[in-house]
C-alpha positions as CSV (number, residue, x, y, z in Angstrom):
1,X,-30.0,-62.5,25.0
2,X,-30.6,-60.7,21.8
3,X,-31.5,-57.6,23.4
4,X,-28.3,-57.5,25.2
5,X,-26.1,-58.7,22.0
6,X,-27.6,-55.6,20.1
7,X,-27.4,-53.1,23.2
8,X,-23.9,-52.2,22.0
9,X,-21.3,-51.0,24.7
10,X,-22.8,-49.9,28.6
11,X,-20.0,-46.6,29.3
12,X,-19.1,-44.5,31.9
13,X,-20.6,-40.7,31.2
14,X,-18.0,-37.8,32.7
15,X,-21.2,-37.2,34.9
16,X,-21.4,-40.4,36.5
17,X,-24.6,-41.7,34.4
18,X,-24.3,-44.9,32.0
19,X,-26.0,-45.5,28.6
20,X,-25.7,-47.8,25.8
21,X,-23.6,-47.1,23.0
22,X,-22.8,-47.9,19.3
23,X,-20.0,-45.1,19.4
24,X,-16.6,-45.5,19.2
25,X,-15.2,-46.1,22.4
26,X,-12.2,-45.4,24.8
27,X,-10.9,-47.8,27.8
28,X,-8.8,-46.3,30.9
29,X,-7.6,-48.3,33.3
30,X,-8.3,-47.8,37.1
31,X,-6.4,-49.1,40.0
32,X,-10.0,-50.6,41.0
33,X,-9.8,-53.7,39.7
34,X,-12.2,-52.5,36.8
35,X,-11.4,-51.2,33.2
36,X,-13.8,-48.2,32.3
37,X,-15.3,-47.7,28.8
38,X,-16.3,-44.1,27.1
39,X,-17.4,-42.3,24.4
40,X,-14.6,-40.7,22.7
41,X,-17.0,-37.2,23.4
42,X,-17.1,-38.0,26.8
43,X,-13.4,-38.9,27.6
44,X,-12.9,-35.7,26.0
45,X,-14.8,-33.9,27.9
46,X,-12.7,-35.1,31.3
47,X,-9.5,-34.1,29.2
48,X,-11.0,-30.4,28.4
49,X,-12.0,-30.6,32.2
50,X,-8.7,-29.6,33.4
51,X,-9.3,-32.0,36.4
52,X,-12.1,-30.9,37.8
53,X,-15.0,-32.9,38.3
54,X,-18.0,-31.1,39.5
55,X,-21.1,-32.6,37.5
56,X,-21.5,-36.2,39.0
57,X,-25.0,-37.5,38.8
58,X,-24.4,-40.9,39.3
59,X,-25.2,-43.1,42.2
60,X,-22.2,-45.6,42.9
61,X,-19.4,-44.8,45.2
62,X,-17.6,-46.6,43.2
63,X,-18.2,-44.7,40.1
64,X,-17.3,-41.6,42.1
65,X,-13.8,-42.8,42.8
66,X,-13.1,-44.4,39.3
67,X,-14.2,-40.8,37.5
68,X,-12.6,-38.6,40.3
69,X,-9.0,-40.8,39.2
70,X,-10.4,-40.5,35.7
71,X,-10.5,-37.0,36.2
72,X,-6.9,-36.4,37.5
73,X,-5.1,-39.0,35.4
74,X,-6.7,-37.9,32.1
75,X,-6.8,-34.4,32.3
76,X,-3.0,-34.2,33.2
77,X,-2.4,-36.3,30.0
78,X,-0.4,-34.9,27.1
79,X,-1.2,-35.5,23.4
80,X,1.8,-36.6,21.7
């Protein structure tokens, strides 16, 4: 249980991989039932992206899908 307490945050990389994190962190909302958690670096990297998604080494489906909406919705979205 410790190992998991200390572990810090499991995100979502732009490319589909997952690590754990002690860095400050981002949630988007999916229409997949499931909120996603970033790295600030890597949520920024989907928003310099300018939608296109081309790197994914993951190996969910799912993760696909979420990131491919990730990657439309965020990259459209203006800084106010």
């Amino acid at each position: 249980m410790r190992l998991v307490l200390d572990s810090g945050v499991v995100v979502l990389n732009a490319d589909g991989t997952r690590q754990a994190t002690h860095e400050r962190v981002v949630e988007h909302d999916t229409p997949y039932g499931v909120k996603v958690a970033m790295t600030v670096s890597e949520s920024s990297k989907i928003k310099e992206s300018g939608g296109r998604n081309r790197a994914f080494r993951g190996g969910l489906a799912k993760d696909q899908r979420v990131l491919d909406h990730l990657y439309r919705k965020v990259s459209s979205t203006k800084a106010v």
